[in-house]
C-alpha positions as CSV (number, residue, x, y, z in Angstrom):
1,X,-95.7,31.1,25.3
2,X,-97.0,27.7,24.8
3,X,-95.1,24.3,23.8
4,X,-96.6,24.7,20.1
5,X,-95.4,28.1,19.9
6,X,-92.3,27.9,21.1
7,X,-92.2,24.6,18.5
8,X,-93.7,27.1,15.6
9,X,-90.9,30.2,16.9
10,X,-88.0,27.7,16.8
11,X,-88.6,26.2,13.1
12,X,-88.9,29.6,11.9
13,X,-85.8,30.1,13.0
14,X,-84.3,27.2,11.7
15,X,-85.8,27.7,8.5
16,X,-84.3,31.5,8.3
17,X,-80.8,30.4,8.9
18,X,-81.0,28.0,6.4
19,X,-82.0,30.5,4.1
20,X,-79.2,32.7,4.7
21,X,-76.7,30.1,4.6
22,X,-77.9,29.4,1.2
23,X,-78.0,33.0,0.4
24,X,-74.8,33.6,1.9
25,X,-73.0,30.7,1.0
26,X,-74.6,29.6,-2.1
27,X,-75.4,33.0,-3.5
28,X,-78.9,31.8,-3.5
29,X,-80.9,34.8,-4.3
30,X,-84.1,33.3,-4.4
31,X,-83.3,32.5,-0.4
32,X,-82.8,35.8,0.0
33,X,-86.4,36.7,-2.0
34,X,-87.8,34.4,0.5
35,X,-86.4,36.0,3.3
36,X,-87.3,39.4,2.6
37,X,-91.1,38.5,1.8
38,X,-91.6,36.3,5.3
39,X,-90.4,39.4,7.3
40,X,-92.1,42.1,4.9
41,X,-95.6,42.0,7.6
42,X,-93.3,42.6,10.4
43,X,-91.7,45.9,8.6
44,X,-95.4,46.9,8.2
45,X,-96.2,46.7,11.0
46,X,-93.0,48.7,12.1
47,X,-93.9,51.3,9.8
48,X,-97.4,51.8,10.8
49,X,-96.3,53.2,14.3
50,X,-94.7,56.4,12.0
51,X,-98.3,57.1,10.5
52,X,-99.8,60.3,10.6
53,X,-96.1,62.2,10.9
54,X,-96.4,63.8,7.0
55,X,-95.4,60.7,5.2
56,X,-97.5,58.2,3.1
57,X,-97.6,55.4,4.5
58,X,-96.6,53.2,1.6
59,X,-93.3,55.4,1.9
60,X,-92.9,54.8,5.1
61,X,-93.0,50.9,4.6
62,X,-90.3,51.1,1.6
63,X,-87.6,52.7,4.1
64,X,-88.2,50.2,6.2
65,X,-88.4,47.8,3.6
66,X,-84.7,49.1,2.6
67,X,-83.7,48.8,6.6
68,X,-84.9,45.0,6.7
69,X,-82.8,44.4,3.1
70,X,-79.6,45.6,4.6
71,X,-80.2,43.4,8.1
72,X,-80.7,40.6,5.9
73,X,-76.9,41.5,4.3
74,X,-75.4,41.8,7.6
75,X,-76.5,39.2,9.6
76,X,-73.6,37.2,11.4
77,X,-75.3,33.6,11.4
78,X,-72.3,32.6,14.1
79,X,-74.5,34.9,16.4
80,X,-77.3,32.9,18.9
81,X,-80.0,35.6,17.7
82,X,-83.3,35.2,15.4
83,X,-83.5,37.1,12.3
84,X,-86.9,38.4,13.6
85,X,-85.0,40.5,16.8
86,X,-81.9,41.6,14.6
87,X,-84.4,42.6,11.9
88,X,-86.8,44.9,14.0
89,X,-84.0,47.7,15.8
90,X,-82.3,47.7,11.8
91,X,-86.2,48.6,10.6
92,X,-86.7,50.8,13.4
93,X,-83.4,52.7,12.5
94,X,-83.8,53.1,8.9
95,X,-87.1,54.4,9.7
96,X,-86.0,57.2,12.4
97,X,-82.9,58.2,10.2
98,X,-85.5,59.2,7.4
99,X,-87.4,61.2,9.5
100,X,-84.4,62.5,11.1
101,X,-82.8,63.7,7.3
102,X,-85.6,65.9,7.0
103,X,-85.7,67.5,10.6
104,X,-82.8,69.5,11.2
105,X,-82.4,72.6,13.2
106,X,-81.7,75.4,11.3
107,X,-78.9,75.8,13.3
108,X,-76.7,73.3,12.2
109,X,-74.5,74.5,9.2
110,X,-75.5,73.4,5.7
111,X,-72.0,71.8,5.0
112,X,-72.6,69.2,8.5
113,X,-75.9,68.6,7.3
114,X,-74.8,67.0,3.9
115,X,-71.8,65.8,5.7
116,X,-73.8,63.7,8.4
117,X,-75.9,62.6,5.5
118,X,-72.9,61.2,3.5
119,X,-71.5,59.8,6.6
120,X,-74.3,57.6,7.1
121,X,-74.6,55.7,3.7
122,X,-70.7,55.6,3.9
123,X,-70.8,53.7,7.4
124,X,-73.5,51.2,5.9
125,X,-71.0,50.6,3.0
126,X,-68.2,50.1,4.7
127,X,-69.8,48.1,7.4
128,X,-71.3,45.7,4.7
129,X,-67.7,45.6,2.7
130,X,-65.3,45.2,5.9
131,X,-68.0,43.0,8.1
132,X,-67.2,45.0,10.9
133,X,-68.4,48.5,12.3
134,X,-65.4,51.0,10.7
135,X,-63.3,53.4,12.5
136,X,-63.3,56.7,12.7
137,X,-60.3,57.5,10.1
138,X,-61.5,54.5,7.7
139,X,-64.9,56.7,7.5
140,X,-62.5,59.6,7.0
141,X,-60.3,58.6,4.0
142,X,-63.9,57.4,2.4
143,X,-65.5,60.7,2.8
144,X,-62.2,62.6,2.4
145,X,-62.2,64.6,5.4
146,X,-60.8,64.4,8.3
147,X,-61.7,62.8,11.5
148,X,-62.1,65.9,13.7
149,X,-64.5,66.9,11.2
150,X,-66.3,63.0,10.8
151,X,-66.6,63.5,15.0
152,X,-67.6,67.1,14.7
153,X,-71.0,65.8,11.9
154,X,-71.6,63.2,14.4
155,X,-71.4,65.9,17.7
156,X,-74.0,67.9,15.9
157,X,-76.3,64.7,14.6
158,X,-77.7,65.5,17.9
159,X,-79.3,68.9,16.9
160,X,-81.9,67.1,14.8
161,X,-85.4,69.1,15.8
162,X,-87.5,67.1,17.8
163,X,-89.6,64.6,16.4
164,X,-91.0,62.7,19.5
165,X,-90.2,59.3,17.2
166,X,-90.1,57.1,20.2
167,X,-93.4,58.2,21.7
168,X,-95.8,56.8,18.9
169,X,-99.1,55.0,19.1
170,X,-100.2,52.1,20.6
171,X,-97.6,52.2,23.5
172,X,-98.1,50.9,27.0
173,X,-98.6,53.1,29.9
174,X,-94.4,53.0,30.7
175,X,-93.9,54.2,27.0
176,X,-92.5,51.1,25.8
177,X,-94.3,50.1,22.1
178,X,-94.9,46.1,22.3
179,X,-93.4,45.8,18.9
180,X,-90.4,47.3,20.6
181,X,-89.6,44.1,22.2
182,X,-89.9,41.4,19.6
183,X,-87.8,38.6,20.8
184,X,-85.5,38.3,24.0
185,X,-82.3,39.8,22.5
186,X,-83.2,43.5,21.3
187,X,-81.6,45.1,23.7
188,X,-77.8,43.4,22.4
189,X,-78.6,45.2,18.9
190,X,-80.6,48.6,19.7
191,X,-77.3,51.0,19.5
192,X,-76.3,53.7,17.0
193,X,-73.9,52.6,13.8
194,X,-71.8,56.1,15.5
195,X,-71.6,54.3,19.1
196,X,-70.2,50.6,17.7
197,X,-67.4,53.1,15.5
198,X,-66.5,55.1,18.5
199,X,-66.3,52.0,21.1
200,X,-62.9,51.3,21.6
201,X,-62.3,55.7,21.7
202,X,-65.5,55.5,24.0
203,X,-63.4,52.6,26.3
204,X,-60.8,55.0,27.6
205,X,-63.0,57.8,29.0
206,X,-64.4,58.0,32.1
207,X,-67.8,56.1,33.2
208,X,-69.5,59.8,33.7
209,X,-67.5,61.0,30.3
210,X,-68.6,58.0,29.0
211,X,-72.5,58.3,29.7
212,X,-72.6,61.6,29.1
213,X,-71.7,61.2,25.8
214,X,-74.3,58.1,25.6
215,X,-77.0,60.7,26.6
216,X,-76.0,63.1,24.2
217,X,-76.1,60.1,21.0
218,X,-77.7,57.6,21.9
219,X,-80.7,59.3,23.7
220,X,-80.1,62.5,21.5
221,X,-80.5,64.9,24.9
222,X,-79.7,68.7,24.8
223,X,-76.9,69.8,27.1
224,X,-79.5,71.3,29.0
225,X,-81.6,68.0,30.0
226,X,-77.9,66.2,30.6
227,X,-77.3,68.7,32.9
228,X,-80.0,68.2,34.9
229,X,-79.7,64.3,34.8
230,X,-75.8,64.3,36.3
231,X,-76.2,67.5,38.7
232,X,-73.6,69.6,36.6
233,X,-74.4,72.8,35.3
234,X,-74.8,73.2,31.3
235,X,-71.6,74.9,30.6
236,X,-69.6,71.8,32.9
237,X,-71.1,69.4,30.5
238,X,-70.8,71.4,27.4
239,X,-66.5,71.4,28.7
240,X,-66.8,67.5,29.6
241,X,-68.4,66.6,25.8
242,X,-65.6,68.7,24.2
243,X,-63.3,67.6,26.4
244,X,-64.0,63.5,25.8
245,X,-64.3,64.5,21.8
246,X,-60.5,66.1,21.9
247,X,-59.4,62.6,24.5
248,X,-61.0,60.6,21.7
249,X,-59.8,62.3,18.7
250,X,-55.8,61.9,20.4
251,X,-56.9,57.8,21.0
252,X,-58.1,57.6,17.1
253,X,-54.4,59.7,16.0
């Protein structure tokens, strides 16, 4: 990157977090108009790596239009990070969870379907109300259910049918997309909403528990392919996942 660039990258920035300091402070809604429509060609081009998947386009574009609003309402301005990098995994989310709603196996019970689907919007409203990531029983009392059940919808969030959403188009040889890594910090935001509830459960288990359980939501693995990656048989991991969801479920009591 060259001086002017870096010059050009850095105003942006400080023009964006004026912007939301206005918004956010001042309840300056026109701020927050400009905000949206400066980052609107980078949800575009976001969108376009979802083409050809059974959606219009233009659909496409308004999820991610809806994950970029919802950024711009969260964004901690005491955090060193552009709006650009927290603005692109947010996108990307909102994107995948729309696919995602429409894939499930056929499998997974009706009632954990509608229940996962609930659980969602209620994390991004209690997120946005609390300004923090909720906790398990918080997202229980809203949903009015318990937690074994809110752990049991997010367990089974992992039998969504394959989509293949994070081998699209344009990609480089390794797999990794180039609007994947859009500014130096990604990698601090691109985690699941379910992860950031479950941290301080996830902090007690052990470092295999612990990354089995990443592979099985973060990476949304089968049993099978988690087998295969820690040198366990199926059945020992299937005993290990429900054994960290019962340790977790006594840390949330």
């Amino acid at each position: 990157m060259t001086g002017g660039e870096r010059d050009g990258r850095s105003g942006r920035q400080r023009e964006d977090r004026e912007l939301l300091r206005r918004y956010r402070e001042d309840g300056d809604t026109d701020a927050r108009d400009r905000l949206i429509a400066s980052h609107l060609p980078l949800v575009r081009s976001l969108a376009r790596r979802y083409a050809g998947r059974g959606e219009p386009l233009e659909d496409i574009e308004q999820v991610g239009a809806i994950g970029l609003i919802k950024a711009i309402d969260r964004f901690d301005l005491s955090r060193d990070v552009s709006l650009a990098t927290y603005v692109t995994p947010n996108v990307v989310g909102e994107i995948k969870r729309h696919f995602r709603d429409k894939g499930w196996s056929i499998r997974v019970p009706r009632s954990l379907q509608e229940l996962s689907a609930r659980m969602s919007a209620t994390i991004d409203e209690l997120t946005a109300r609390l300004g923090r990531s909720p906790s398990v029983a918080e997202i229980a009392e809203a949903l009015g259910t318990s937690k074994e059940e809110v752990l049991e919808a997010m367990e089974v969030g992992s039998a969504y049918t394959a989509l293949s959403l994070d081998a699209g188009p344009g990609g480089d040889e390794d797999g990794t997309d180039p609007l994947e890594t859009i500014g130096d910090e990604d990698a601090g935001f691109d985690r699941s909403e379910d992860r950031a509830t479950l941290e301080p459960a996830l902090g007690r288990l052990p470092d295999r528990e612990r990354e089995i359980l990443r592979m099985r939501f973060e990476e949304g693995l089968p049993q099978t392919q988690i087998a295969e990656r820690v040198g366990l048989s199926q059945m020992h991991v299937s005993r290990l996942i429900r054994r960290s969801l019962a340790t977790m479920r006594e840390e949330l009591e």
